[in-house]
C-alpha positions, 0 to 999 in steps of 0.5 A, a space after each residue: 508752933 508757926 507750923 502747927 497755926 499754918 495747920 490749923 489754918 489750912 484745917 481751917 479754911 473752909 470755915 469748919 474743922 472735921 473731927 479727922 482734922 482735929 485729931 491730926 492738929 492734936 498730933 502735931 500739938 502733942 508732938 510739939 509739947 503744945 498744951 490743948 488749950 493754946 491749940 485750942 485758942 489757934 483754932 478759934 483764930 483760925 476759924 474767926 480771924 481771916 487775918 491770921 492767914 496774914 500772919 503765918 507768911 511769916 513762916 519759916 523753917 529749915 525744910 519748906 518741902 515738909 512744912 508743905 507736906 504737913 499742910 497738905 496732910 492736914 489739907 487732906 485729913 478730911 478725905 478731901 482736898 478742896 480748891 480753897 485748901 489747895 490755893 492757901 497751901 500754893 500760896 505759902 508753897 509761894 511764899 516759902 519760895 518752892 517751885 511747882 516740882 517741889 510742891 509735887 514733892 510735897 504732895 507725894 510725901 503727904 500721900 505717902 505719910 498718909 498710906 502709911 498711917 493707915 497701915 
């Protein structure tokens, strides 16, 4: 759960949510066992309450390295990755304690869960 509403954060930081960005939030919902309308009620947090950004610095979990691909993948899932998606992800990347080489690691695995996606 505290994945997915960091997600739905980062979909969320440019003030809208592409249809792309959605359906990778419903992934992860579905994948979770978390009802479409409690994903629903994250979104509308994320996209009106800048506070929840707040929220999720509380996020903890046994692999950061993932959780940051997981953002980076949802980041991206619009075909773009934009300067307030990379600064909000850094910045949980910061907060979960990762240095720059594993935010690169990161980074490739979200490359390489994407590529192989769209195989």
């Amino acid at each position: 759960m505290e994945i997915l509403k960091a997600a739905c954060c980062v979909a969320a930081v440019d003030r809208s949510l592409s249809p792309d960005e959605r359906e990778l939030l419903q992934a992860l919902a579905e994948h979770a066992s978390i009802a479409d309308t409690a994903l629903d009620a994250i979104i509308a947090r994320a996209l009106a309450d800048r506070h929840f950004l707040e929220d999720q610095l509380r996020l903890l979990h046994e692999d950061p390295i993932e959780v940051i691909a997981i953002l980076i993948l949802v980041a991206s899932a619009d075909g773009k990755f934009s300067t307030d998606e990379h600064v909000l992800i850094r910045y949980f990347a910061g907060q979960l304690d990762l240095s720059d080489q594993d935010f690169e690691r990161a980074r490739r695995i979200a490359l390489e869960q994407d590529q192989t996606d769209n195989v």
